[in-house]
SENUVEX-893088 format. One line per field, with one value per residue (C-alpha): residue number from 0; x, y, z. Coordinates in Angstrom, 1 decimal. Layout:
SENUVEX-893088
kemar <- c(NUM ...)
c1 <- c(X ...)
c2 <- c(Y ...)
c3 <- c(Z ...)
end
This chain:
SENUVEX-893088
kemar <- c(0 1 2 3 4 5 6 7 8 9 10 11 12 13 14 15 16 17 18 19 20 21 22 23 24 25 26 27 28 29 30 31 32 33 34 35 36 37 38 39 40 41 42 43 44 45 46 47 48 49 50 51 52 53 54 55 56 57 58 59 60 61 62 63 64 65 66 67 68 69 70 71 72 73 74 75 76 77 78 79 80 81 82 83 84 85 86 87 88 89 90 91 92 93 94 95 96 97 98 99 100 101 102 103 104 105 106 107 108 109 110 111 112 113 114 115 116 117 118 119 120 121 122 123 124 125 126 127 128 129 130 131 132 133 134 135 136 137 138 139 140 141 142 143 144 145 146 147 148 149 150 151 152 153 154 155 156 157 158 159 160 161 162 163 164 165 166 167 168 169 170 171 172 173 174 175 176 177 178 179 180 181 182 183 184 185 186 187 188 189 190 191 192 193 194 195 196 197 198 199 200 201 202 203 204 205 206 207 208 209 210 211 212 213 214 215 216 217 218 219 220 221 222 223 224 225 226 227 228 229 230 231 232 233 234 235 236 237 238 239 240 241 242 243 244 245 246 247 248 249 250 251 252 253 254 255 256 257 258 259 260 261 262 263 264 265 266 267 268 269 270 271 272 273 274 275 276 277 278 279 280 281 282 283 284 285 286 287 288 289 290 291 292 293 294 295 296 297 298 299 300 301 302 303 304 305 306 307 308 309 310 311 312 313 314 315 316 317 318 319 320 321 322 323 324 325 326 327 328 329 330 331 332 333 334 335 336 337 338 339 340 341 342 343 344 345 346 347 348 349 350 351 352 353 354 355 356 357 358 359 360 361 362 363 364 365 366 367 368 369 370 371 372 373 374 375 376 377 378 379 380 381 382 383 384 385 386 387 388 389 390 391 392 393 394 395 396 397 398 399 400 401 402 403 404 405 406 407 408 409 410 411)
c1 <- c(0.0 2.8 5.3 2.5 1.1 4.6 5.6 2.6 2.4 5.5 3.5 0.0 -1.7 -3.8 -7.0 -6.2 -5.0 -8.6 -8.3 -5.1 -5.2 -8.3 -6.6 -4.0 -5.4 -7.5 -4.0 -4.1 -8.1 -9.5 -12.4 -13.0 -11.0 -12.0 -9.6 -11.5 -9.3 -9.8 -10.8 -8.6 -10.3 -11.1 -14.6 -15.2 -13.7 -14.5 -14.7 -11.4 -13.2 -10.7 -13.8 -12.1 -14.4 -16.7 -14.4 -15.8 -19.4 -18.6 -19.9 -23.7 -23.8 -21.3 -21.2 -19.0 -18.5 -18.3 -18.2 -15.2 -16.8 -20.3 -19.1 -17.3 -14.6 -14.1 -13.3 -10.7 -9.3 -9.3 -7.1 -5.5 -7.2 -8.0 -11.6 -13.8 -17.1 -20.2 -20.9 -21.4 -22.8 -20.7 -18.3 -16.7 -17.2 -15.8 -12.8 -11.3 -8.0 -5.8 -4.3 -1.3 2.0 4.8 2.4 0.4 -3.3 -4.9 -8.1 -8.7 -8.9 -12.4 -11.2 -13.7 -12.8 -13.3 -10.3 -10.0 -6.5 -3.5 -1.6 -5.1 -4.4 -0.9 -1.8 -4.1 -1.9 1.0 -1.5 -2.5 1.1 1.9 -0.9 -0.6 3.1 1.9 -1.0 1.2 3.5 0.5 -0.1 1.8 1.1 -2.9 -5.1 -8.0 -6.4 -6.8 -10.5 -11.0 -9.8 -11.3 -15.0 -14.9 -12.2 -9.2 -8.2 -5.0 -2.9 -4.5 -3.2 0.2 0.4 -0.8 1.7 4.8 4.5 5.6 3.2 1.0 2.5 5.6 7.4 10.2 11.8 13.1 9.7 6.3 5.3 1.7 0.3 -3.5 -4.6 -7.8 -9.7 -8.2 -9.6 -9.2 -5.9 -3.9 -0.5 -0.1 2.5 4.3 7.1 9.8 12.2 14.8 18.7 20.9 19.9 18.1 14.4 13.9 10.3 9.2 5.7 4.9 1.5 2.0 0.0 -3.4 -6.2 -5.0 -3.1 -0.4 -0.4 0.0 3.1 4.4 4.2 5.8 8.9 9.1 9.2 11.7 14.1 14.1 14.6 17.3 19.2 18.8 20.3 23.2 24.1 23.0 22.4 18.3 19.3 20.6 18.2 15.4 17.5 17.6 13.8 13.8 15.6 14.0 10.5 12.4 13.9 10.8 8.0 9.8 8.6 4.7 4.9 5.5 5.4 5.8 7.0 8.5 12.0 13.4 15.3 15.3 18.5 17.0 20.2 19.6 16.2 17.2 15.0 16.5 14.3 13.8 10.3 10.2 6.8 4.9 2.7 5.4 5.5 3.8 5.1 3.0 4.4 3.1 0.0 -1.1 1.2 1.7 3.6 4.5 8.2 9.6 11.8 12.0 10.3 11.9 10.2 8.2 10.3 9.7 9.4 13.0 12.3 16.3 15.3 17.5 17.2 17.2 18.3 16.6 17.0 14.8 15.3 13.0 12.2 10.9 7.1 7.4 5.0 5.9 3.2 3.4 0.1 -1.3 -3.2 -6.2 -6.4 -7.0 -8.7 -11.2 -14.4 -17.9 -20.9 -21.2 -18.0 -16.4 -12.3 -11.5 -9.0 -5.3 -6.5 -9.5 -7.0 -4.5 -6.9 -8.4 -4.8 -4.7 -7.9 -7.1 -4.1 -5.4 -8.0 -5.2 -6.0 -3.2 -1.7 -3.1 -6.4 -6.4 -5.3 -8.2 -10.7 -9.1 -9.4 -12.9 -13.5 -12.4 -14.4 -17.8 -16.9 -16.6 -19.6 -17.9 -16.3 -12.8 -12.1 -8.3 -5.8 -5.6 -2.9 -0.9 2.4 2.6 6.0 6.2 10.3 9.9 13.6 17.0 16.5 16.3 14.3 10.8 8.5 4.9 4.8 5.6 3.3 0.6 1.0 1.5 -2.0 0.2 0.1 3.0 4.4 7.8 11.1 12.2)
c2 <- c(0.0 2.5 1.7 1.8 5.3 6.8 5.9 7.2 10.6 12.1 12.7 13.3 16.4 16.5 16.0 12.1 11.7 10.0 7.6 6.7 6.3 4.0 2.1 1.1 1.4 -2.1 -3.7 -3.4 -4.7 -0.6 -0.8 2.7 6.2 9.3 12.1 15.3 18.8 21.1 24.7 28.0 28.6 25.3 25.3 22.5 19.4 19.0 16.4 16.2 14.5 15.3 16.7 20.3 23.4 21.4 19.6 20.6 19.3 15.4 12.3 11.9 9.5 11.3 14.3 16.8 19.0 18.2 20.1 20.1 21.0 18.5 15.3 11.9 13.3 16.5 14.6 12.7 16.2 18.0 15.2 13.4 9.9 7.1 6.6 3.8 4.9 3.6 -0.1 -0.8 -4.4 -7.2 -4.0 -3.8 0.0 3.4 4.9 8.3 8.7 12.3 13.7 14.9 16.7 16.6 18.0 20.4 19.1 19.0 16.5 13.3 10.6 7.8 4.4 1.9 -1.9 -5.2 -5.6 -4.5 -5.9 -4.0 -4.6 -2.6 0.2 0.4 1.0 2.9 5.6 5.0 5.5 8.9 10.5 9.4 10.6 14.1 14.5 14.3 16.8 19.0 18.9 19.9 22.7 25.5 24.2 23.4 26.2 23.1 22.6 26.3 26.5 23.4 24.5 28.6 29.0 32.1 34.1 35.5 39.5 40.0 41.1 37.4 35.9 37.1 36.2 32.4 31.9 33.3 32.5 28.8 26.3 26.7 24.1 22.4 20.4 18.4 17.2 20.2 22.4 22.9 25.8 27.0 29.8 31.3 34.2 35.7 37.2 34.5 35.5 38.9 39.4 43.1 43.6 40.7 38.1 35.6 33.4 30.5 28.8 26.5 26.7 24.0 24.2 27.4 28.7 31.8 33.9 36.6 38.3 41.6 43.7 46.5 49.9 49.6 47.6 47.3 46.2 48.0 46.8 43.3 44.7 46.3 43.0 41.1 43.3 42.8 39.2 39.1 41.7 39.8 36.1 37.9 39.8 37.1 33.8 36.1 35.8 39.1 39.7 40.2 44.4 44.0 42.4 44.7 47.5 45.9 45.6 49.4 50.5 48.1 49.6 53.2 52.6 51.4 53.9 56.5 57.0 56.6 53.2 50.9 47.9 46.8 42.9 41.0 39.5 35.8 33.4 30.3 28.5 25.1 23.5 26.4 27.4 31.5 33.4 36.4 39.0 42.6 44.6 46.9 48.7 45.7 44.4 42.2 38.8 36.5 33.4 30.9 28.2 24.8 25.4 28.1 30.9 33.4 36.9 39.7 39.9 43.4 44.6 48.6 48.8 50.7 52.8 50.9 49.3 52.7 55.5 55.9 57.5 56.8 54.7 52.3 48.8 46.5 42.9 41.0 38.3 35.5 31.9 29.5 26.5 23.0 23.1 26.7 28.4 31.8 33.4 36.3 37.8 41.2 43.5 42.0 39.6 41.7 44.4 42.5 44.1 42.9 44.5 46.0 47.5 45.5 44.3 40.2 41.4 40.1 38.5 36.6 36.1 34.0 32.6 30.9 29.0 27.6 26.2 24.3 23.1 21.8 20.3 18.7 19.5 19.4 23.2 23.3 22.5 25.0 27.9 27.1 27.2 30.6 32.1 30.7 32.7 35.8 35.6 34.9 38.0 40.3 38.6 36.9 40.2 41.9 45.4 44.7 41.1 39.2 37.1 34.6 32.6 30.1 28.1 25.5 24.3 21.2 20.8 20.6 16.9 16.4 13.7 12.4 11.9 11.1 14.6 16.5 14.0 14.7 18.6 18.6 16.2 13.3 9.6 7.9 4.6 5.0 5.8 4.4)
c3 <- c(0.0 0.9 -1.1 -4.1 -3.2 -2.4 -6.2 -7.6 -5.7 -7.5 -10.9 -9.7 -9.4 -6.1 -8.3 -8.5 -4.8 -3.3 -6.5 -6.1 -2.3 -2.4 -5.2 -3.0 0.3 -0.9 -0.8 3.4 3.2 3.5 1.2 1.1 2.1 2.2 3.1 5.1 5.0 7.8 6.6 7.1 11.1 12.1 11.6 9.6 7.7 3.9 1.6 -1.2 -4.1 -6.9 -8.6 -9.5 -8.5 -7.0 -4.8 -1.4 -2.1 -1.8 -3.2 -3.4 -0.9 1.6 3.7 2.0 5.4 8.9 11.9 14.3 17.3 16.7 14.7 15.9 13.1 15.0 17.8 16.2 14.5 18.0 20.3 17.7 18.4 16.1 17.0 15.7 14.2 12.8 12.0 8.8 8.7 6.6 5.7 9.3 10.6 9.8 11.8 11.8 11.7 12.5 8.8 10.7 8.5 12.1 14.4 11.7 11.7 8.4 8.7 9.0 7.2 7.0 6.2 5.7 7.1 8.7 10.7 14.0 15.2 15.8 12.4 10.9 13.3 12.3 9.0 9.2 11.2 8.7 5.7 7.0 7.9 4.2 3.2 4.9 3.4 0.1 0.4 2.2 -0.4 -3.3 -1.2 -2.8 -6.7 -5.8 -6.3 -5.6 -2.3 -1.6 -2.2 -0.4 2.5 2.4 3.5 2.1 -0.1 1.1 1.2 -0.5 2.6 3.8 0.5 0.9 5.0 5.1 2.1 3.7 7.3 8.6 9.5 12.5 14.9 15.7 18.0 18.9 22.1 23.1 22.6 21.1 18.9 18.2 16.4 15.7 14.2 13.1 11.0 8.8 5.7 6.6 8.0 7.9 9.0 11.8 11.2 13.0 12.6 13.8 13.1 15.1 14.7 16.7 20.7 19.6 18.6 17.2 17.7 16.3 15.9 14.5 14.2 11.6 11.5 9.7 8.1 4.9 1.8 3.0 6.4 5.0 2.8 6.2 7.9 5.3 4.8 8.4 8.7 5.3 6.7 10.3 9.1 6.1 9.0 11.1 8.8 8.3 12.2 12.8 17.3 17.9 18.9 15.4 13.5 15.1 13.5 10.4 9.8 10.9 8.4 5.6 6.4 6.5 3.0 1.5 3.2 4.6 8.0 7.3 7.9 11.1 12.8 16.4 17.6 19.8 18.8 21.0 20.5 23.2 23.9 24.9 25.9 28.7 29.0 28.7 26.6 25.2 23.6 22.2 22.8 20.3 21.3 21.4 24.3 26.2 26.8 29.2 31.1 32.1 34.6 36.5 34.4 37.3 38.3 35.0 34.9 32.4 31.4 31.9 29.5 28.3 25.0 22.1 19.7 16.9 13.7 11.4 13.5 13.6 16.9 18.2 21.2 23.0 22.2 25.4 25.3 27.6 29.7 31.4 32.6 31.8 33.6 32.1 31.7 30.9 28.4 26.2 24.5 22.5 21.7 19.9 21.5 18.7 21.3 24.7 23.0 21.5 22.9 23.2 21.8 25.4 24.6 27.4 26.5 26.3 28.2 29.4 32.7 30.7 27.6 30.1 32.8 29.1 28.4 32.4 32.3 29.0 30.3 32.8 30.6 28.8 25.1 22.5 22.3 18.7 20.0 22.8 20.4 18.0 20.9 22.3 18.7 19.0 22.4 21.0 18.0 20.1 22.8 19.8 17.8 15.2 13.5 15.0 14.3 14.4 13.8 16.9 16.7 19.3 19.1 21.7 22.7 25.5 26.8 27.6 29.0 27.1 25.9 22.3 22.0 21.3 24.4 25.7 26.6 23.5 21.6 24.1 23.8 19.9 20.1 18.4 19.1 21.1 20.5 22.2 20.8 17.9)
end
């Protein structure tokens, strides 16, 4: 079966994929697959038929869209469990399966069969992370994939973001990484990133001036002058200097951007960062006890306002969570004009620790939050970038799998 697929994904276009998997997914005695995408804000999983424009609608005899929060599938999406569904008579029963690229959830995948023992299970988990490498790597050549996967279409400051900014969740041994932001289809001049380098992580979000095209343009000359200086060695002070004086070059001073620039040694634990007008930083720790990092903010990337620039220092401890937010998120107000607020915004990520959800999961149901307080329609990008130390081990564990909302069989 995997062997089969893995040859026959170089040459085909997306369009052929459920075909092609349900060819050879009868060679491990799975008599039917069908492989459910997760839309942009995690509303709803939709049916890939390989039907072109129509894609999203499904088979006559299938649902073509299911909700996360209200179907056995949205279960399986949310916690990343293989759950066994619906009896089908002589047919065996449906199961849902996590569509999981490292610790990126795209869908989930229904495989039809009669088996139940472990070696069925087994491949059905090894079907769906080959099957989630080869849709993720159709993504940036599949305009189908793209309106499979939009409820509605994209602004063009949106268009540019969601293309250039890494994937929303990672993790190793060392850490996990989650990011949300809203209004997906929408977005302005919010943009995160990350990226890991030896023992350390780099971090960086940024929420440019404005609500429009050239707010997204801002945001993205950010992010390109950061990971540019950056990748060239360049200190944090530095790079922050850099991105300065690329938004200066291009817009003159009309144009700015505030963020947050960290890097984590995780060999150490000690988070360095720069505030460069932004709100700062919280720390959450034991899943409890939370505080604001102090550090003295400079003046925003484009002002050219001749601040200092502060590096700052902080020393994590295992179990440790960053988060790095916008002030989209605590400013979000109600139609009773009252905020989401900071205290509401990080009381929200203790209780879903403690409720143990996979960090995706819990980021998708804060964006969620926000989006009901303010009535389904923000005034301004909220965005939040999320990073958990886990300790200075690099290698796989229960826990990372558990927080990443992966499966754990052990190490290899």
């Amino acid at each position: 079966m995997l062997a089969g697929l893995l040859s026959a994904s170089h040459l085909m276009p997306l369009e052929l994929l459920p075909t092609t998997t349900a060819e050879h997914a009868a060679n491990a005695g799975f008599t039917d697959v069908l492989i459910y995408l997760a839309d942009l804000q995690g509303d709803v999983l939709r049916l890939l038929t390989g039907e072109g424009p129509n894609a999203g609608q499904g088979r006559a005899d299938e649902a073509g869209e299911l909700r996360i929060d209200s179907s056995m599938a949205g279960r399986a999406f949310q916690h990343g469990l293989v759950l066994a569904g619906a009896s089908i008579g002589a047919r065996g029963k449906h199961w849902w399966v996590p569509l999981l690229d490292g610790t990126e959830r795209l869908g989930v995948l229904r495989i039809t069969t009669d088996a139940e023992d472990t070696r069925t299970r087994e491949d059905m988990k090894l079907l769906a992370s080959l099957l989630a490498l080869i849709v993720h790597s159709k993504q940036s050549s599949s305009d189908e994939l793209a309106r499979l996967t939009r409820s509605r279409p994209l602004n063009i400051a949106a268009e540019m973001q969601w293309n250039l900014m890494p994937q929303r969740s990672y993790a190793d041994g060392r850490v996990v990484i989650a990011a949300a932001m809203e209004p997906a289809y929408m977005i302005a001049g919010d943009a995160y990133d990350y990226a890991t380098a030896g023992d350390v992580v780099h971090l960086s979000l940024f929420d440019a001036m404005g609500h429009d095209t050239a707010a997204g343009l801002t945001a993205t000359l950010a992010m390109g002058a950061c990971r540019n200086s950056r990748r060239q060695g360049a200190g944090l002070a530095e790079v922050s200097e850099q991105v300065e004086k690329a938004l200066i070059e291009q817009f003159g001073q009309s144009r700015y951007a505030t963020g947050v620039i960290a890097s984590l040694d995780t060999s150490t634990g000690v988070l360095t960062w720069v505030n460069r007008g932004h709100p700062p930083p919280v720390v959450i720790r034991g899943g409890r006890w939370h505080t604001t990092l102090k550090c003295p903010p400079a003046h925003p990337m484009g002002t050219g306002l001749g601040l200092p620039v502060t590096l700052c220092r902080e020393q994590l401890e295992p179990g440790d969570r960053l988060v790095l937010y916008t002030d989209g998120i605590t400013e979000a107000r109600s139609a009773d004009d009252r905020e989401f607020g900071r205290e509401r915004f990080v009381d929200f990520l203790v209780r879903h620790h403690a409720d143990g959800l996979p960090v995706p999961e819990t980021l998708r149901r804060l964006i969620h939050a926000v989006l009901d307080h303010h009535d389904g329609r923000l005034q301004d990008d909220a965005t939040v970038l999320f990073c958990e130390w886990l300790g200075p081990t690099a290698a796989p564990s229960a826990e990372a799998a558990a927080l990443a909302g992966l499966p754990y069989d052990g190490p290899a």
